[in-house]
TORPA-4810 file (N, C-alpha, C, O; in nm, 3 decimals):
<nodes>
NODE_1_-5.563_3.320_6.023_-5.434_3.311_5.958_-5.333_3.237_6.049_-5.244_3.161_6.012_X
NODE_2_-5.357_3.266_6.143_-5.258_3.233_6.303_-5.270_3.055_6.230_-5.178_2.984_6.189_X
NODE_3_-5.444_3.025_6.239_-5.466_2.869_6.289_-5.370_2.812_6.102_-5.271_2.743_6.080_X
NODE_4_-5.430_2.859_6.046_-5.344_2.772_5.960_-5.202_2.785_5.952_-5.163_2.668_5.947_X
NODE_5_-5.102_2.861_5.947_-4.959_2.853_5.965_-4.985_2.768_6.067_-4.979_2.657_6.016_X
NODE_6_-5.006_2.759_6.167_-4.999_2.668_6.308_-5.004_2.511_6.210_-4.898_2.450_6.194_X
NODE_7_-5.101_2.472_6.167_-5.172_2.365_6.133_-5.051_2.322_5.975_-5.013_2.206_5.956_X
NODE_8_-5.008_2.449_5.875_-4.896_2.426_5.798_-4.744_2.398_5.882_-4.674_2.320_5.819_X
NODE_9_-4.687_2.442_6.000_-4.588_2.406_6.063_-4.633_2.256_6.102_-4.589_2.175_6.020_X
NODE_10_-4.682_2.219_6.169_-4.723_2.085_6.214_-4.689_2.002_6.121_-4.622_1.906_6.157_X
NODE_11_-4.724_2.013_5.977_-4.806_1.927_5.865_-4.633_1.886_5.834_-4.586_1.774_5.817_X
NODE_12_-4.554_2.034_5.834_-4.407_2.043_5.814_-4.338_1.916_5.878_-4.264_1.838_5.819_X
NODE_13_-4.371_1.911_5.992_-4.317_1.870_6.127_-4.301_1.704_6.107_-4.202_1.633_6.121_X
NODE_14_-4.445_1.669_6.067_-4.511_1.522_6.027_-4.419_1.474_5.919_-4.366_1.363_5.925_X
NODE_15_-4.400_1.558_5.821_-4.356_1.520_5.730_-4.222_1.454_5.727_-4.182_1.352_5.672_X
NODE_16_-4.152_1.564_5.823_-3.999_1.617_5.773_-3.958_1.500_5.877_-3.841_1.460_5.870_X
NODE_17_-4.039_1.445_5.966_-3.999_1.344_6.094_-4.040_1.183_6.041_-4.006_1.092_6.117_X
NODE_18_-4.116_1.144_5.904_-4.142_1.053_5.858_-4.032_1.047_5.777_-4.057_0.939_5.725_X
NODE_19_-3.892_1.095_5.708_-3.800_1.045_5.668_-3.713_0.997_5.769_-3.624_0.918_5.737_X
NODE_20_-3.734_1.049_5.934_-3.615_0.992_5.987_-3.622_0.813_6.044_-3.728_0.752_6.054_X
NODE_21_-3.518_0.767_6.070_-3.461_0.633_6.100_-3.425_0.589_6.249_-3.317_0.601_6.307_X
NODE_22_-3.515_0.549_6.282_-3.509_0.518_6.453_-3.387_0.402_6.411_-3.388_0.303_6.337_X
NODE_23_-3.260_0.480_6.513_-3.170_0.325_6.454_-3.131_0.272_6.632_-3.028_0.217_6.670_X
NODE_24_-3.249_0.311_6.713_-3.209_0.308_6.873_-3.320_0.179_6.916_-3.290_0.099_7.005_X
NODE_25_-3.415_0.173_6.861_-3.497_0.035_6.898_-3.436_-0.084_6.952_-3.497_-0.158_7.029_X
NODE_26_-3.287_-0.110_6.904_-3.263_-0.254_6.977_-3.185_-0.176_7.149_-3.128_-0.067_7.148_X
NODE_27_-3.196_-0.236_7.240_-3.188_-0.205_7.323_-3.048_-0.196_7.349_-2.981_-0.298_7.334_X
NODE_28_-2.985_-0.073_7.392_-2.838_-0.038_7.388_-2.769_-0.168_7.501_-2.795_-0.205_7.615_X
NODE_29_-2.692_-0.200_7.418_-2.614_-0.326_7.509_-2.440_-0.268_7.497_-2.392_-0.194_7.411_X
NODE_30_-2.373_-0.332_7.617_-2.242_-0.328_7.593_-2.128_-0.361_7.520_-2.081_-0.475_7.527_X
NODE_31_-2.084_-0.284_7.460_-1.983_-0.327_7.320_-1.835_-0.269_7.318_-1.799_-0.160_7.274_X
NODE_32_-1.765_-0.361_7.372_-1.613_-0.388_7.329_-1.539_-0.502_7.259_-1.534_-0.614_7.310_X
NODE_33_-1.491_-0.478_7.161_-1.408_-0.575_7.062_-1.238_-0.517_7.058_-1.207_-0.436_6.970_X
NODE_34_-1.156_-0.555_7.138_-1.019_-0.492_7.118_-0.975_-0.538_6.989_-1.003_-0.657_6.977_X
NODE_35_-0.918_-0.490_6.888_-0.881_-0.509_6.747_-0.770_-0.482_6.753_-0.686_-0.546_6.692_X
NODE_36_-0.727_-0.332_6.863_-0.664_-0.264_6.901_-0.486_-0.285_6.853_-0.405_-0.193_6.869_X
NODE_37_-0.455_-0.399_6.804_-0.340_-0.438_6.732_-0.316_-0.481_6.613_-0.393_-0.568_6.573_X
NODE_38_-0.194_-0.429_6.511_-0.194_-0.474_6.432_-0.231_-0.602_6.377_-0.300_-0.643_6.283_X
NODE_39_-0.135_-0.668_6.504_-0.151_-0.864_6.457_-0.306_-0.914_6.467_-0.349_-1.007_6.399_X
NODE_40_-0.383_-0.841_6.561_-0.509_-0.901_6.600_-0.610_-0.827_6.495_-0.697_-0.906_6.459_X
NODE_41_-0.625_-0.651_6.415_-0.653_-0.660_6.338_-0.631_-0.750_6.204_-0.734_-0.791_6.151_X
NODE_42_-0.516_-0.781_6.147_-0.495_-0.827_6.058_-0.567_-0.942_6.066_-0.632_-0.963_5.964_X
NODE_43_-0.581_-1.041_6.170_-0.673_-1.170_6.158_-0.773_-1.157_6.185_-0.837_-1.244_6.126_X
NODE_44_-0.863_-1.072_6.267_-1.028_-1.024_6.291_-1.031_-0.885_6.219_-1.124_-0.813_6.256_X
NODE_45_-0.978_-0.852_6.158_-1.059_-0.697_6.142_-1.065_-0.714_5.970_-1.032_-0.826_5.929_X
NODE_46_-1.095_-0.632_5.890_-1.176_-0.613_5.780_-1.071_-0.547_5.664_-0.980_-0.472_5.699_X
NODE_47_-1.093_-0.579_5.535_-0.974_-0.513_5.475_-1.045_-0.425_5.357_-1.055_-0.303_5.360_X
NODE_48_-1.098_-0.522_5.240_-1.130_-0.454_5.141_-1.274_-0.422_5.128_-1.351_-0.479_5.205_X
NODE_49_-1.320_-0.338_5.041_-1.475_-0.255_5.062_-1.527_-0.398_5.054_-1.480_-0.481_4.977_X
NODE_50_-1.618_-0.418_5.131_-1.781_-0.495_5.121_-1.719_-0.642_5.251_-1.783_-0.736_5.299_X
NODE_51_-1.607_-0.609_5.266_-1.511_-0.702_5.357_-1.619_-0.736_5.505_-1.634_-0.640_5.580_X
NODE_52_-1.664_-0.820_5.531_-1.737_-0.810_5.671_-1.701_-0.912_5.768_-1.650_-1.011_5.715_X
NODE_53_-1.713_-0.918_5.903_-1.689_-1.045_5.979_-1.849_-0.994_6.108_-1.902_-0.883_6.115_X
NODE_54_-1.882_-1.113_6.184_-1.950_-1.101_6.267_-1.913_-1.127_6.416_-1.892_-1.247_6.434_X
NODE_55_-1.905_-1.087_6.476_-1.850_-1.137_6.651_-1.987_-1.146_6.711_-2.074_-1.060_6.698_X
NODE_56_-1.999_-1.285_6.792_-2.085_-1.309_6.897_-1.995_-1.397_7.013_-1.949_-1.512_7.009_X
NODE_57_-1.991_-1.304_7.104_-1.992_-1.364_7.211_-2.047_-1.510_7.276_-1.991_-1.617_7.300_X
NODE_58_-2.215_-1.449_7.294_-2.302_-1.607_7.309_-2.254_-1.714_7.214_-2.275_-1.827_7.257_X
NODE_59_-2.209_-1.710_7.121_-2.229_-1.830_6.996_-2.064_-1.856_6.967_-2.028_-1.932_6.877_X
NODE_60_-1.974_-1.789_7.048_-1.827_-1.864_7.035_-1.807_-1.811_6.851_-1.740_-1.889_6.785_X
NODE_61_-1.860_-1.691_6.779_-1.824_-1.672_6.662_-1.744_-1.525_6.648_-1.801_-1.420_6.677_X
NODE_62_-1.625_-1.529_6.606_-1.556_-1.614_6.511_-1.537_-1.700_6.634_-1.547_-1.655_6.748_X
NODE_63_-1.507_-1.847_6.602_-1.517_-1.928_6.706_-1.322_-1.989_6.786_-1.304_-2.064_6.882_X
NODE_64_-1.210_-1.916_6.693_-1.113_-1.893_6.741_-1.091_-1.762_6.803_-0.981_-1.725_6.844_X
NODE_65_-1.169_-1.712_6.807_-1.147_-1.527_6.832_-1.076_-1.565_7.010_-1.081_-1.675_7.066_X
NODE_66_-1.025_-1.457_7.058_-1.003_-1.460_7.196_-1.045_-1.398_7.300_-0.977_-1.333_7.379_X
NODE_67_-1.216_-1.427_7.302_-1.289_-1.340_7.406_-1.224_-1.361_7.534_-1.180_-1.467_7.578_X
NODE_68_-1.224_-1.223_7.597_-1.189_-1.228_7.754_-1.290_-1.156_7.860_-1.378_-1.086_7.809_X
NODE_69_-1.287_-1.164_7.968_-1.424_-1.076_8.060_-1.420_-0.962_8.035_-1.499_-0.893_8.100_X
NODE_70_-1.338_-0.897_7.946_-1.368_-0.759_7.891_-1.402_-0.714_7.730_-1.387_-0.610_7.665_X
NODE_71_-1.463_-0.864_7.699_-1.532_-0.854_7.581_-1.665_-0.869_7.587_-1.724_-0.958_7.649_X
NODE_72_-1.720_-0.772_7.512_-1.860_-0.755_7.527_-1.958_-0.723_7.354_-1.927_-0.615_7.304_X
NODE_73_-2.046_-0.793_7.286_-2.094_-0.815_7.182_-2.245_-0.785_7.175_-2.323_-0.844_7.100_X
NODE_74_-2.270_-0.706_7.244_-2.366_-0.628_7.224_-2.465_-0.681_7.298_-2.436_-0.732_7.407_X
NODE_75_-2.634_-0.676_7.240_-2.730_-0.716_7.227_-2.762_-0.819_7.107_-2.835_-0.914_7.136_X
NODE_76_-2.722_-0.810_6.995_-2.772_-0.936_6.922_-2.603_-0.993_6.842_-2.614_-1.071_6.748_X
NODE_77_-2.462_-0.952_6.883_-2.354_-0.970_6.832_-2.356_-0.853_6.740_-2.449_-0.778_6.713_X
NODE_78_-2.221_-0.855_6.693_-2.158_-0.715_6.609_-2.108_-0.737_6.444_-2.012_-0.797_6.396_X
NODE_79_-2.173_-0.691_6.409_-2.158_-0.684_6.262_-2.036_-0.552_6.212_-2.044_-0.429_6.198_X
NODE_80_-1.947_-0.633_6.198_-1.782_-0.518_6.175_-1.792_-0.544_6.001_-1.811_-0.655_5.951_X
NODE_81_-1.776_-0.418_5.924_-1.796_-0.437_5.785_-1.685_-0.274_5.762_-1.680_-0.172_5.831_X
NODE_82_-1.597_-0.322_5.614_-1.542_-0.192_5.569_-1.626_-0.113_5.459_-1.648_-0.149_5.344_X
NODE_83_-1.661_-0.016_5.513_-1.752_0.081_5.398_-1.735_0.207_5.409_-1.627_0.265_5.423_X
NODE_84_-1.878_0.269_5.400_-1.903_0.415_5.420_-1.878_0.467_5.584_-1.947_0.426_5.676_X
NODE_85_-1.788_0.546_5.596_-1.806_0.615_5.764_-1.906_0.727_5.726_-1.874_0.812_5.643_X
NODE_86_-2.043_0.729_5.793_-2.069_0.866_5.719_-2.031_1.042_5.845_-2.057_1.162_5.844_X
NODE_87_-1.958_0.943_5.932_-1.971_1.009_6.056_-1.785_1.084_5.997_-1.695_1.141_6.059_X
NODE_88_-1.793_1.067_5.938_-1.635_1.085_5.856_-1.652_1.109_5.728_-1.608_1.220_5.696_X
NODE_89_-1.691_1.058_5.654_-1.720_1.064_5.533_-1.627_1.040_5.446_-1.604_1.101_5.342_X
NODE_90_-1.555_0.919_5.508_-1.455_0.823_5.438_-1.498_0.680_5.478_-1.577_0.638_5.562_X
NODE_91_-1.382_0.595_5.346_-1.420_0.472_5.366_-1.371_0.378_5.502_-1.251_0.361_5.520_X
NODE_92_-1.421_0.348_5.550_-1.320_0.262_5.655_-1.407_0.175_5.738_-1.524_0.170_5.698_X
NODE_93_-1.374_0.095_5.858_-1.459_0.021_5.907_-1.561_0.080_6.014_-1.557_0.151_6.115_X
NODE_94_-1.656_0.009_5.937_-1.814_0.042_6.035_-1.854_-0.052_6.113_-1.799_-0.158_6.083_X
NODE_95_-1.952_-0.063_6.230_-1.991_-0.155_6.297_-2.095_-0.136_6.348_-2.116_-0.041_6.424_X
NODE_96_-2.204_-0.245_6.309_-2.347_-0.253_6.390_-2.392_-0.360_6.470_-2.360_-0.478_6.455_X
NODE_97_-2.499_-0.293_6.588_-2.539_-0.398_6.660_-2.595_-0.496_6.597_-2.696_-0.453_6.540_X
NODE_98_-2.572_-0.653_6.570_-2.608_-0.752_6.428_-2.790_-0.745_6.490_-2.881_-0.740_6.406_X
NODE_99_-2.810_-0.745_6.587_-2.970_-0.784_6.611_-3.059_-0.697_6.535_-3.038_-0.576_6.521_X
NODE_100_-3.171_-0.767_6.481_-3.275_-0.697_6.373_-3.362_-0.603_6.461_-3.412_-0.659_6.558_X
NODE_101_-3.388_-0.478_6.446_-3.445_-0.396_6.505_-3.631_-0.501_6.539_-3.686_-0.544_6.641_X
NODE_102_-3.665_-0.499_6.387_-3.804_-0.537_6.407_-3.846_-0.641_6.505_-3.941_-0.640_6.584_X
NODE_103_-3.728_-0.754_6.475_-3.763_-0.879_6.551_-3.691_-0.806_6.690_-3.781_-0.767_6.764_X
NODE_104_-3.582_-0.783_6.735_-3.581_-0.679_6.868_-3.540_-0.831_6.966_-3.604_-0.842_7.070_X
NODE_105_-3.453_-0.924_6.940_-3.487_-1.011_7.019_-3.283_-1.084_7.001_-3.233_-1.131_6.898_X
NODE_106_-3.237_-1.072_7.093_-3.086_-1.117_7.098_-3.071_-1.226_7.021_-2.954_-1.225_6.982_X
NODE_107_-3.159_-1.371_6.955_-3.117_-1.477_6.935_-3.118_-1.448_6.756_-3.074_-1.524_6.670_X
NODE_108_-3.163_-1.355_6.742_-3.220_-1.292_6.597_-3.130_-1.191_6.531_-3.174_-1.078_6.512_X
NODE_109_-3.038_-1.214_6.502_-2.946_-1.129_6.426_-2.910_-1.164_6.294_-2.879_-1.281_6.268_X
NODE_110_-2.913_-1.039_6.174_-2.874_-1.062_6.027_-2.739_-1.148_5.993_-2.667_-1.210_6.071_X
NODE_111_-2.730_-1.136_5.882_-2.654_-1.203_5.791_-2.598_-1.073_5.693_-2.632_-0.956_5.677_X
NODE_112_-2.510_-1.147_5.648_-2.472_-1.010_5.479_-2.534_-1.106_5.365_-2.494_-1.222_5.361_X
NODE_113_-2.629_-1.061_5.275_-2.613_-1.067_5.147_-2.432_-1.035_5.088_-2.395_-0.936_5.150_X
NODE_114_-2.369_-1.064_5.037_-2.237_-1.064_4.984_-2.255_-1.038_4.812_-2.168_-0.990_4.739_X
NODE_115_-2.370_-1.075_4.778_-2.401_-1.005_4.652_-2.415_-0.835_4.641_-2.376_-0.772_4.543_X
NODE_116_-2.466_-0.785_4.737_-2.483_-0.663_4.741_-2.418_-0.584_4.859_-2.401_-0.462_4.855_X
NODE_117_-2.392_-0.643_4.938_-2.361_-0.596_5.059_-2.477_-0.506_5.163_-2.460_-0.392_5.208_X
NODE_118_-2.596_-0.596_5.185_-2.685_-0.592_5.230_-2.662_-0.684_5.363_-2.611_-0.795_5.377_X
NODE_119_-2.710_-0.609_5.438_-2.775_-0.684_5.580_-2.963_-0.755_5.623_-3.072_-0.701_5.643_X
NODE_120_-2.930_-0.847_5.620_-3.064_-0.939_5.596_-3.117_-1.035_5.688_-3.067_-1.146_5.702_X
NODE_121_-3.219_-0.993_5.755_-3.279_-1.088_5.886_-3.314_-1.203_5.854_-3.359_-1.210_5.740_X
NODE_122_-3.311_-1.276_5.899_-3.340_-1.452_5.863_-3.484_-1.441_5.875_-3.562_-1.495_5.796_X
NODE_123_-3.514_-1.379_5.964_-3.679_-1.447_6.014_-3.776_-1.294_5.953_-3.892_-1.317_5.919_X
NODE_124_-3.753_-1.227_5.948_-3.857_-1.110_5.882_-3.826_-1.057_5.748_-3.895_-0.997_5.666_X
NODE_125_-3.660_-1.109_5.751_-3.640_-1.028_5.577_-3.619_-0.907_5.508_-3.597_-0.862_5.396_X
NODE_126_-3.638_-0.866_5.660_-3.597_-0.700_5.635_-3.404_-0.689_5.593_-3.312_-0.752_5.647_X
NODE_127_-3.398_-0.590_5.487_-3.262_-0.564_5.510_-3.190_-0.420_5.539_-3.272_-0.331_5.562_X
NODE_128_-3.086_-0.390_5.541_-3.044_-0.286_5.615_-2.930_-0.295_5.509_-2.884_-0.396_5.454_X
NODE_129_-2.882_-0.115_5.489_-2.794_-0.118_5.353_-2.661_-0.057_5.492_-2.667_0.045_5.562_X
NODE_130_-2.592_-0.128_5.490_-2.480_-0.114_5.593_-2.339_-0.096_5.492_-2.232_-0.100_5.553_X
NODE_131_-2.336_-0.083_5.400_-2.212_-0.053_5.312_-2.173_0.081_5.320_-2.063_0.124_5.354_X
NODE_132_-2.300_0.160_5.279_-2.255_0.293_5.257_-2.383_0.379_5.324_-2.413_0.491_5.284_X
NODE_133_-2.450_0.316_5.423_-2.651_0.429_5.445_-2.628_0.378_5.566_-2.732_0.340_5.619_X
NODE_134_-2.505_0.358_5.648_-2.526_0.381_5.824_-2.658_0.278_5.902_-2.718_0.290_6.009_X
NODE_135_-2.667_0.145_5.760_-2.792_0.044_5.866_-2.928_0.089_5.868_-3.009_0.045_5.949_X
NODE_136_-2.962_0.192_5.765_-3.098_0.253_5.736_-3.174_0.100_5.650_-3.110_0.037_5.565_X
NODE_137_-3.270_0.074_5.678_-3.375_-0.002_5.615_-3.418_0.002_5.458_-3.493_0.085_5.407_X
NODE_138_-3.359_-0.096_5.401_-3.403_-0.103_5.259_-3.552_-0.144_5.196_-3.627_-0.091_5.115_X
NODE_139_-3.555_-0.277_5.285_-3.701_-0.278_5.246_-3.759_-0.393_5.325_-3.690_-0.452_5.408_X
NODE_140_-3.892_-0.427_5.300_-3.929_-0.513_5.459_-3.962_-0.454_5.576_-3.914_-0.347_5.613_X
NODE_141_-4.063_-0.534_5.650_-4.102_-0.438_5.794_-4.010_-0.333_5.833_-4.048_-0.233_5.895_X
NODE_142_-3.865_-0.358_5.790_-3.788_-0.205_5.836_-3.827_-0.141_5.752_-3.922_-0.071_5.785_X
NODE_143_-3.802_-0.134_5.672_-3.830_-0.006_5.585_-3.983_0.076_5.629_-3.998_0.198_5.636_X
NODE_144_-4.072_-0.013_5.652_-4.202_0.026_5.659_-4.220_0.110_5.802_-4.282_0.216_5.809_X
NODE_145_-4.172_0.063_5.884_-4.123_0.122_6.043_-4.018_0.227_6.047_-4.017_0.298_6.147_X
NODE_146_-3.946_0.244_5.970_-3.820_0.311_5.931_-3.699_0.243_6.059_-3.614_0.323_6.098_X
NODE_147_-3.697_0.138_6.101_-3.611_0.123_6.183_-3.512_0.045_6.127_-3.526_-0.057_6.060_X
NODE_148_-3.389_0.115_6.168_-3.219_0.067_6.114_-3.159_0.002_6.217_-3.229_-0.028_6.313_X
NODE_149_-3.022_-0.031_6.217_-2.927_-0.084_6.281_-2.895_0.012_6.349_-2.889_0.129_6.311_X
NODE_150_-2.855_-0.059_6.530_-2.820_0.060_6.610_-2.642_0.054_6.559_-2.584_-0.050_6.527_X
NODE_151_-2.589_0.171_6.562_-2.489_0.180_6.490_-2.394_0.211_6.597_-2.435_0.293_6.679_X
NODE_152_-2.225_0.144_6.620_-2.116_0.132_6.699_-2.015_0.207_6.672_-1.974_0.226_6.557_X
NODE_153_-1.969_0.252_6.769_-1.817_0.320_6.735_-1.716_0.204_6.741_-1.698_0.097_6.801_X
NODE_154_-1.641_0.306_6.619_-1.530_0.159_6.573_-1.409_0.287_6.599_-1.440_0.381_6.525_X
NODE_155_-1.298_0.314_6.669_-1.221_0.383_6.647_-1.082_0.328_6.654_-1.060_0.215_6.697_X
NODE_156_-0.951_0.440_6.596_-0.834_0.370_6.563_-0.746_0.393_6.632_-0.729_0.512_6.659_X
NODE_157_-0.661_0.303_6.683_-0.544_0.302_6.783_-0.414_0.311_6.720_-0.396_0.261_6.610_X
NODE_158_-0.321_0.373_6.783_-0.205_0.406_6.757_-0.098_0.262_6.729_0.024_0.256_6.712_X
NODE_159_-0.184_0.176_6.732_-0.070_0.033_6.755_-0.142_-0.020_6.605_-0.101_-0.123_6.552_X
NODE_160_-0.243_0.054_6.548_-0.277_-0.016_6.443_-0.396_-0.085_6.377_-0.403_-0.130_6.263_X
NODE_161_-0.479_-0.083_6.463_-0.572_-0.128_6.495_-0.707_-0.089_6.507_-0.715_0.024_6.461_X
NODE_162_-0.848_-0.139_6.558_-0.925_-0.064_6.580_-0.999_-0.089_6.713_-0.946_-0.180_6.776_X
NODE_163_-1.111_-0.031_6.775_-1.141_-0.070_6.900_-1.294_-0.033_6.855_-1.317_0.073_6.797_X
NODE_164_-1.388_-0.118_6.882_-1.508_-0.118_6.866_-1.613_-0.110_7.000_-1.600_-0.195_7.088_X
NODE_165_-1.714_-0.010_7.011_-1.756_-0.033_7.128_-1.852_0.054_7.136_-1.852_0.154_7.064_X
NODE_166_-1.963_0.025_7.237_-2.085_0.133_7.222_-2.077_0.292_7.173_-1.965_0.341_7.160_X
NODE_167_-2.148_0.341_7.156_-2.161_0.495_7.117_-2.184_0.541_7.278_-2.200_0.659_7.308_X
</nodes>
C-alpha cells in the first residue's frame, strides 16, 4: 500500500510540474531603462493596451533613445508592452527579456505580431502571449519545452514614470 501511494504522489508530482513554464532559460542579464519621468515616459514608454516599444542597447533601438553607462538591455534587448500585470493583476506596463528562450542566443530576439499581440521569434517561430500570460509559450518549440520569456520588473516613480530593470 506504502509502494503505491509513493508511486501515486510521484505520478502527482510529474504531472502537476509538466504545466509549469521555465521563464529563467535565457540567461539573467542586467536591466535598467530610466523612464523614470514624465517627459521621458511620454516619448519611450507605452500608452494604450497592446501599445509596445523594444529597447536594445547593442542595436542603437529606439535609435534616438538616450542610452547612458547606466543603461543596461538585458541579454537579448527589452520588450516594454502595456497589458496584463499578473503580479498585480491590473493593466499596466510589462516588460520582457526580448531574447527567445529556445534559440537562447543575444542576436535572436522576437518581434510583436500587432495583430494579436503575440511575441514571435524570427528564426524558430515560437511565440510567447505577452499581453495578458506573463511570456508563457503559445506554440512552437516553446510551447513544446514549456519555455517563456524571462520576465522584468517595470516599477513606478513618483515623477511619473516608470523604471524597468532586472527582477
Amino acid at each position: 500500500m506504502k509502494r503505491i501511494l509513493c508511486i501515486a504522489l510521484l505520478a502527482a508530482l510529474l504531472l502537476a510540474s509538466c504545466n509549469n513554464v521555465n521563464n529563467k532559460e535565457v540567461p539573467q542579464a542586467m536591466v535598467r531603462i530610466d523612464l523614470g519621468t514624465f517627459a521621458l515616459w511620454n516619448v519611450y514608454g507605452v500608452s494604450g493596451a497592446g501599445d509596445y516599444r523594444i529597447f536594445d542597447r547593442a542595436k542603437r533601438i529606439p535609435s534616438n533613445f538616450p542610452y547612458n553607462a547606466n543603461t543596461y538591455t538585458g541579454y537579448g534587448g527589452v520588450l516594454l508592452m502595456m497589458g496584463f500585470d499578473a503580479s498585480t493583476n491590473t493593466y499596466g506596463p510589462v516588460a520582457y527579456d526580448a531574447a527567445c528562450p529556445v534559440e537562447n542566443r543575444p542576436e535572436v530576439s522576437v518581434g510583436v505580431d500587432a495583430s494579436n499581440f503575440e511575441a514571435v521569434c524570427p528564426t524558430c517561430g515560437s511565440r510567447y502571449n505577452v499581453f495578458n500570460g506573463a511570456g508563457g509559450p503559445m506554440s512552437g518549440e516553446a510551447y513544446t519545452l514549456r519555455y517563456g520569456l524571462r520576465i522584468l520588473k517595470v516599477r513606478s516613480t513618483d515623477s511619473g514614470g516608470y523604471v524597468i530593470s532586472s527582477l
